[in-house]
C-alpha positions in Angstrom: -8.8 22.8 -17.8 -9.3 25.0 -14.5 -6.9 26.4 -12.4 -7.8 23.3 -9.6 -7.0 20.7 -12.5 -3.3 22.5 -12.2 -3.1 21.7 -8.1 -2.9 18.0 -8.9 0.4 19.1 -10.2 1.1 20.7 -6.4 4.5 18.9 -6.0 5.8 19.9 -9.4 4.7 23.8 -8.6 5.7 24.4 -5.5 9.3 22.6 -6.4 9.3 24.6 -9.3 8.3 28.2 -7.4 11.5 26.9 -4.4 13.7 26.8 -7.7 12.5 30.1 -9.3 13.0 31.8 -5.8 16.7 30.7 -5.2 17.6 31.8 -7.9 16.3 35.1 -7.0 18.0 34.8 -4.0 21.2 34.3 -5.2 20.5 37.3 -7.2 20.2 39.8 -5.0 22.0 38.3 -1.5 25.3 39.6 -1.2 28.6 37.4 -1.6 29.5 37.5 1.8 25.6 36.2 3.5 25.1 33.5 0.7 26.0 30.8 3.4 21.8 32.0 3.9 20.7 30.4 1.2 21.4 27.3 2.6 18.9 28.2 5.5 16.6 29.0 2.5 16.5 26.4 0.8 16.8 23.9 3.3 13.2 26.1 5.1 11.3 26.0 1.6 11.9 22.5 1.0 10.7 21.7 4.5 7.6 23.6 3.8 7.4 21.7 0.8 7.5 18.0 2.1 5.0 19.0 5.0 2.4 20.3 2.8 3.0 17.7 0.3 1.2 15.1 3.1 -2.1 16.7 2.6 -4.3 15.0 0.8 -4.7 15.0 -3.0 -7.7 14.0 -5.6 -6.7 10.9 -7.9 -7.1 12.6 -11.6 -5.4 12.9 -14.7 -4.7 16.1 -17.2 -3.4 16.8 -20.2 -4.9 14.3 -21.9 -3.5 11.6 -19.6 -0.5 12.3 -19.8 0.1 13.6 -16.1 -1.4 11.3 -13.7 -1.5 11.1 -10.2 -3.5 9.0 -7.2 -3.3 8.1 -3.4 0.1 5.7 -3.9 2.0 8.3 -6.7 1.5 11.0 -4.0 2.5 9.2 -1.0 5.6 8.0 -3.1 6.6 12.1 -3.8 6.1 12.3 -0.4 8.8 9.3 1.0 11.1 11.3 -1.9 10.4 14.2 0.0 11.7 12.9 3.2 14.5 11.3 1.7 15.3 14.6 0.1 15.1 16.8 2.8 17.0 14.8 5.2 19.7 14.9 2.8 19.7 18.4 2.8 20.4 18.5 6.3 23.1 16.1 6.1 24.8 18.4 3.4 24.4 21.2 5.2 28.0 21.3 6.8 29.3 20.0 3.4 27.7 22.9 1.8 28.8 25.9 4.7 32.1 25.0 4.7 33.4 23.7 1.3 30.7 24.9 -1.6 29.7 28.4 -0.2 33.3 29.6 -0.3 33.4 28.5 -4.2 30.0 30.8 -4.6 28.0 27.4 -5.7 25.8 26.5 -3.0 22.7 27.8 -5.2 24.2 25.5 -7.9 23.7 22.8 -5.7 20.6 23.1 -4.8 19.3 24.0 -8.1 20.4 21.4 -9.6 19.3 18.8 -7.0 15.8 20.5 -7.0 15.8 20.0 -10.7 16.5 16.2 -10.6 14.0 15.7 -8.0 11.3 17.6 -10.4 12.1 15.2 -13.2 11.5 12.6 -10.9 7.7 13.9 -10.4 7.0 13.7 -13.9 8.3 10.4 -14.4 6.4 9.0 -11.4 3.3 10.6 -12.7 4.0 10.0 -16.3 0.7 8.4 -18.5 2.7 7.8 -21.6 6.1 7.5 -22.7 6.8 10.8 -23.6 6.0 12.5 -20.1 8.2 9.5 -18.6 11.0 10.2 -20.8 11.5 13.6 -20.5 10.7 13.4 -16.9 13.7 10.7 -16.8 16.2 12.8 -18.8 15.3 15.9 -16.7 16.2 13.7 -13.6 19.5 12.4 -14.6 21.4 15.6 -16.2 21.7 17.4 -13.4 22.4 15.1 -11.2 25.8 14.5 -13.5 27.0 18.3 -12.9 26.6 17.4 -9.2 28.6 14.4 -9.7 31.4 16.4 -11.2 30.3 18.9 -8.1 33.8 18.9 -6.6 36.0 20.6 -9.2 39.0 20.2 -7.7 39.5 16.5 -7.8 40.3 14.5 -10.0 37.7 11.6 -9.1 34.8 13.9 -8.9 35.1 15.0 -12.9 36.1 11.2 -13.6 32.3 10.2 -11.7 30.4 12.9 -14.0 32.2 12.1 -17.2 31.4 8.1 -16.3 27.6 8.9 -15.2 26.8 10.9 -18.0 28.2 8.6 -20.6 26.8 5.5 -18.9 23.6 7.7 -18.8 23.6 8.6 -21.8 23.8 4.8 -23.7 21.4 3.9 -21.5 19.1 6.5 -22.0 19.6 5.6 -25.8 18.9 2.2 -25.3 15.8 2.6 -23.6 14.5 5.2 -26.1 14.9 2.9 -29.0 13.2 0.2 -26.7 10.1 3.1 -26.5 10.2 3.3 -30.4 9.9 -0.6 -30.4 6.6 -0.8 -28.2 5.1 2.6 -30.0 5.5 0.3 -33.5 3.6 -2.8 -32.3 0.9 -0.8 -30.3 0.6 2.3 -32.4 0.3 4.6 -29.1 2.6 6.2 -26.5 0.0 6.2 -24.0 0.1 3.1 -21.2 -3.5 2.8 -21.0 -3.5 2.5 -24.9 -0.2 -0.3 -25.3 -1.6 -2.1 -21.9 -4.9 -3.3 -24.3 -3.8 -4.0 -27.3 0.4 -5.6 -26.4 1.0 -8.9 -27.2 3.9 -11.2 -27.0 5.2 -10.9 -30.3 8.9 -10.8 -31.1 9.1 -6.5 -31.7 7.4 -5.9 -28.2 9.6 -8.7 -26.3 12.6 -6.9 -27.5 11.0 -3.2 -27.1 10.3 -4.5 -23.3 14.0 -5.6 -22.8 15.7 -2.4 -24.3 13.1 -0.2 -22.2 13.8 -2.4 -19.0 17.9 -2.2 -20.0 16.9 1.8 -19.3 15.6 1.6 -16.2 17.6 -1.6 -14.7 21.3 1.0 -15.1 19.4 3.6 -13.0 18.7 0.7 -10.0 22.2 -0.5 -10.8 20.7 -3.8 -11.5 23.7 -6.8 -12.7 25.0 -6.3 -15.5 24.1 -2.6 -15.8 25.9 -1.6 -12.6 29.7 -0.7 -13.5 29.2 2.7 -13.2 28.0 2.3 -9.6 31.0 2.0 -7.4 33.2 4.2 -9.0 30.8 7.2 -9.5 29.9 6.7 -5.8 33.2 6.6 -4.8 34.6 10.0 -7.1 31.2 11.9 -6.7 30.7 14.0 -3.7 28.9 12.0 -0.8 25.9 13.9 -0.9 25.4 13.4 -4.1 26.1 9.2 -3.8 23.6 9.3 -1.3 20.9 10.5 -3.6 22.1 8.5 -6.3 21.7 5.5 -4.1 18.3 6.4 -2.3 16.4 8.8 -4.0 17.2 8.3 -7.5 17.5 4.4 -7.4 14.2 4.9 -5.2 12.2 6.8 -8.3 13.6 4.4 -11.1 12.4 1.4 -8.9 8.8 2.7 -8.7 8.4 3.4 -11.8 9.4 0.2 -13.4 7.3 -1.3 -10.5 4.2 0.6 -12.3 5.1 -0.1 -15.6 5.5 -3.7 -15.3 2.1 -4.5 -13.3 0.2 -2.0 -15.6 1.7 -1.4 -19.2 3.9 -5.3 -19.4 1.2 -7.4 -16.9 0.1 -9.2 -20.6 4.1 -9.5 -21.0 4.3 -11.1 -17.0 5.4 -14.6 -18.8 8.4 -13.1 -20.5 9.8 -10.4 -18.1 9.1 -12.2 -14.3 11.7 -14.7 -15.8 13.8 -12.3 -16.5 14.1 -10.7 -13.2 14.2 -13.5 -11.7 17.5 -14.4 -13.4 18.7 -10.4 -12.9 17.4 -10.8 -9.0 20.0 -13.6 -8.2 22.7 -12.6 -10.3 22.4 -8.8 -8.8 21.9 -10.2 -4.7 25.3 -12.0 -5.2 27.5 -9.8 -7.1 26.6 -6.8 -4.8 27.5 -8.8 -1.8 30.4 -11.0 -2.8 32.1 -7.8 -4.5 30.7 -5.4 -1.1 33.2 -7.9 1.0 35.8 -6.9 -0.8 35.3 -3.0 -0.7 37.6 -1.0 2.1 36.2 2.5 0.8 33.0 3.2 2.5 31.5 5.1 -0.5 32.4 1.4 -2.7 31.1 -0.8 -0.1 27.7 1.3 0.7 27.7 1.2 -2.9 28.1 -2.7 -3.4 25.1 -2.8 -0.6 23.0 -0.7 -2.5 23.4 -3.3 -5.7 22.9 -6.2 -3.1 19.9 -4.4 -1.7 17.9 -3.9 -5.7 18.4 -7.4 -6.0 16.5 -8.0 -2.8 14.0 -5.4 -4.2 13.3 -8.2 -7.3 12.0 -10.2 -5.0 8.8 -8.3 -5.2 8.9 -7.5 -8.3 8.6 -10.7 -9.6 5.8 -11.9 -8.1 3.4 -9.2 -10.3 0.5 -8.8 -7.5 -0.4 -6.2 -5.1 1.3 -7.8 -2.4 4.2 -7.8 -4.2 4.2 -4.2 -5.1 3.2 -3.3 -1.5 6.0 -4.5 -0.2 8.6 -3.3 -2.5 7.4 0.0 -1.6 7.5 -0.7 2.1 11.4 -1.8 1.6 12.1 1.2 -0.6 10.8 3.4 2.6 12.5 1.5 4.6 15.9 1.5 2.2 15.9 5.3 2.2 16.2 5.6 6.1 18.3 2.9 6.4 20.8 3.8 3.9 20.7 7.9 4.2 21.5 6.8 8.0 24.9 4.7 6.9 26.1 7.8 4.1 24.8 10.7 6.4 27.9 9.0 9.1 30.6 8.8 6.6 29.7 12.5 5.6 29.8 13.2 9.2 32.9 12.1 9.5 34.8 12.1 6.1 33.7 16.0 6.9 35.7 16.2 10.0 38.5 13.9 9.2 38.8 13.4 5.6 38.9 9.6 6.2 36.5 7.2 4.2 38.0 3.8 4.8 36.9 1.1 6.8 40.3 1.1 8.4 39.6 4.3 9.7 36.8 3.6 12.1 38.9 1.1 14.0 38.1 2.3 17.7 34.9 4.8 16.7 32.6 3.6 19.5 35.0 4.8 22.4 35.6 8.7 20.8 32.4 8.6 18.8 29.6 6.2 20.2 26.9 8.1 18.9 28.0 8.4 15.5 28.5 4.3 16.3 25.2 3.8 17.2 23.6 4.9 14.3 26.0 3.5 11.6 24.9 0.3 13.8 21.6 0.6 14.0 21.9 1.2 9.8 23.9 -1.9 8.8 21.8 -4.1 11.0 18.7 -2.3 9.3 20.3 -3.0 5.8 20.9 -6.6 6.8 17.7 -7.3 8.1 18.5 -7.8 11.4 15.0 -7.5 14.3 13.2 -5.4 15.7 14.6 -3.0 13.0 12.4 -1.7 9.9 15.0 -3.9 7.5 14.1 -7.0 9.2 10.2 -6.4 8.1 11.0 -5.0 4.8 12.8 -8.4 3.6 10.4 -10.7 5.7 7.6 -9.0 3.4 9.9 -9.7 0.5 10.7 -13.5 1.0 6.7 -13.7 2.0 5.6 -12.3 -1.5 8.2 -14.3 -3.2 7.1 -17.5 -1.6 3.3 -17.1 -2.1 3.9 -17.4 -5.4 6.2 -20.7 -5.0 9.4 -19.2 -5.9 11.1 -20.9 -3.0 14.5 -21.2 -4.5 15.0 -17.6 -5.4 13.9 -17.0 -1.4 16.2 -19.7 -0.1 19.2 -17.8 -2.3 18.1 -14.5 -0.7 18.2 -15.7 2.8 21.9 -17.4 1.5 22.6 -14.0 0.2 21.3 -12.2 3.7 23.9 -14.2 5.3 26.8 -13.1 3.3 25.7 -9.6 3.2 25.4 -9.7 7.4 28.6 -10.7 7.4 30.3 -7.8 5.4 28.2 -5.2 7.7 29.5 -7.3 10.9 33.0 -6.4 9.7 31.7 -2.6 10.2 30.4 -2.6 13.3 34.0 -4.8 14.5 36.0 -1.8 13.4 34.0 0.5 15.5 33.2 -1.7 18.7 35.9 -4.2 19.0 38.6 -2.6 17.2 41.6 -0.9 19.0 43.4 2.0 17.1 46.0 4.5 18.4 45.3 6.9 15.8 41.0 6.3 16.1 39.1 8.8 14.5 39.0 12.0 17.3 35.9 13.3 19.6 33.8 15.8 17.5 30.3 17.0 17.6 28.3 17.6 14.7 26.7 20.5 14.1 22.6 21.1 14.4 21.9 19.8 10.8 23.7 16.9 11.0 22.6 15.8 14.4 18.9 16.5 13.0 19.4 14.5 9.8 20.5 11.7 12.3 17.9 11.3 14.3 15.1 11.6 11.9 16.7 8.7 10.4 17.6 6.5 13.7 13.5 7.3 14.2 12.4 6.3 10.9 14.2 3.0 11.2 12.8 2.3 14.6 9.1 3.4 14.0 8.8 2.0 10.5 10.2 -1.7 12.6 7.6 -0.9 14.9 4.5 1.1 13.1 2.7 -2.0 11.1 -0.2 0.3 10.3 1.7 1.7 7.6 2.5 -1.4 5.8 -1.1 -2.0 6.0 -2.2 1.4 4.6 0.5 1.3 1.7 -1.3 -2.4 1.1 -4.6 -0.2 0.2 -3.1 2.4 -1.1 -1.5 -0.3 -3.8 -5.1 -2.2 -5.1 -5.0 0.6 -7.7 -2.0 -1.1 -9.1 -3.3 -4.8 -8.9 
């Protein structure tokens, strides 16, 4: 190995040099300036999604077990986004209720951390890589559960993510041991030529896929879901909900149409059974929901069963398109949670009750929380409308026409629970509405650059066609 075999690890370096220099920073900045090392942090990581566009070799090193190629590298990248629109969304979060408690650096830290796991386990060529890489992106991101010390609900959501984490982490593991029995290697190339469907590797697929299907919050393995995203810190629910639940679908996406393809007979029934259960739980239970936090979090289980949809079909269109929704997804859904930060920010209120009468004190902050749920629901011109279109499309091209006409039932139900939103805020009268405010620059950033992700991505079709290409490696 060379020092240019180490640059195909560029994302995991420079993430790793942003975490080595803040804490540095928080070394030597004094108490009362570390409010700056939000503008650090939030600079570096900007740095670090721009340059982590620019083209990269498709390669492998140490011994196969780090991989990357044109589609892992543009996935970092939509993680990137995700991540650093996040950021500015927290900002105000951060300034006014972290900094004082002399955790900001904490925070970031720890978020940075999570993301590098994430990395590995995209680029993972055998289960080892994939499993620390998935253990080093789910620890932390239980501290920042917990983040808010004070409350009660905050501890309750680390104590519940890290236990739920932790059996499923087990579970999984033991699934790992299964496969490395009946194959006699830890290395995907290696178990994708020689796994057959015997009884050992059936159950070693279904423990492994247990592993992965609590981090998408996939039925049954979503009880954690609402009420961590309801006691953790709303910065922190948005990246369970986009970024990590982003990660954990694309790398079961690649395991399943590389390592399991000889397995396609067992598991595509299987998630076709998980994909209608999951669709109508998350929506029937999301109409209940008057907590913004539950109900985003009720959509975000609606929206991984939708996510199935591709899944199941096991070709490239399939896995195109899944990635097309899960770009789509992180705009769509950082929009919805970066409002109720916004807001819960300035007023403290997080029910649905509250926004009765936002549009006439707030209609910006209306606008885009609009422009999100119709997104989410799959309403046109907006990206969501293409991202399930492809979805049904892929699932019908391979004849599974009841599992589409269920989706399209479930589409209707979950448009209905978003229209109950957008009536608070535009029909709705309230004599104690939610006040004027003005967010500050972050916020207002983090906005728009997801109001124009959702409108170009609804408009832009090039980029479904070059994330097409970009997944024949996968086929």
């Amino acid at each position: 190995m060379d020092i240019g075999d180490f640059l195909l690890m560029r994302h995991e370096l420079i993430l790793l040099a942003i975490i080595l220099l803040l804490i540095v920073a928080e070394i030597f900045i004094p108490n009362h300036k570390k409010g700056s090392i939000i503008h650090l942090a939030i600079f570096l990581f900007g740095i670090h999604t721009v340059v982590g566009f620019l083209p990269l070799e498709e390669s492998s090193i140490f011994g196969g077990m780090f991989r990357t190629n044109g589609m892992i590298h543009f996935f970092k990248s939509v993680l990137n986004v995700g991540v650093f629109i996040l950021l500015l969304q927290s900002a105000d979060w951060l300034q006014e209720k972290i900094v004082q408690q002399n955790k900001g650096t904490e925070f970031f830290i720890l978020l940075f951390s999570s993301l590098l796991g994430m990395y590995f386990m995209i680029s993972a060529g055998d289960f080892l890589m994939f499993y620390l890489g998935l253990e080093l992106s789910t620890l932390p991101v239980a501290a920042l559960a917990a983040f808010e010390v004070t409350k009660r609900k905050s501890s309750e959501a680390g104590i519940k993510l890290i236990l739920s984490a932790a059996l499923a982490s087990g579970v999984s593991l033991f699934g790992i041991s299964l496969l490395y029995a009946t194959s006699g290697s830890i290395y995907f190339n290696d178990i994708m030529e020689v796994i057959t469907a015997t009884n050992l590797s059936i159950l070693g697929l279904i423990l492994f896929f247990t592993g992965l299907a609590f981090k998408i919050s996939l039925v049954p393995f979503h009880f954690w879901t609402a009420d961590v995203y309801e006691g953790a810190p709303i910065s922190v629910a948005s990246y369970l909900s986009v970024i990590s639940k982003g990660a954990a679908v694309f790398i079961l996406l690649i395991l399943l149409f590389t390592v399991f393809k000889p397995l396609m007979h067992i598991w595509e029934n299987m998630v076709y059974v998980i994909a209608i259960a999951t669709m109508f739980i998350g929506n029937l239970f999301a109409i209940r929901q008057q907590n913004m936090k539950r109900f985003l979090a009720f959509s975000s289980i609606a929206q991984a069963g939708f996510i199935l949809l591709g899944i199941v079909t096991g070709n490239q269109l399939g896995f195109a398109t899944v990635v097309y929704f899960v770009l789509v997804y992180v705009f769509s859904n950082l929009a919805a949670f970066g409002v109720v930060q916004a807001i819960s920010l300035q007023t403290g209120k997080e029910n649905m009750n509250d926004y009765e009468g936002l549009y006439r004190t707030n209609p910006k902050l209306s606008l885009v929380m609009m422009l999100a749920l119709f997104s989410l629901a799959g309403i046109p011109p907006v990206a969501g409308f293409f991202g399930k279109f492809f979805l049904f499309t892929a699932a019908a091209s391979k004849g599974y026409y009841i599992l589409v006409f269920l989706a399209v039932v479930n589409v209707t139900i979950s448009l209905y629970y978003y229209l109950l939103v957008i009536r608070a805020m535009f029909l709705r009268k309230s004599d104690s509405a939610i006040p004027f405010f003005k967010n500050k620059l972050y916020m207002r950033l983090g906005l728009i650059l997801t109001v124009l992700g959702i409108l170009t991505l609804g408009l832009y079709s090039p980029l479904y066609e070059y994330i097409f290409e970009l997944s024949n490696i996968f086929n």
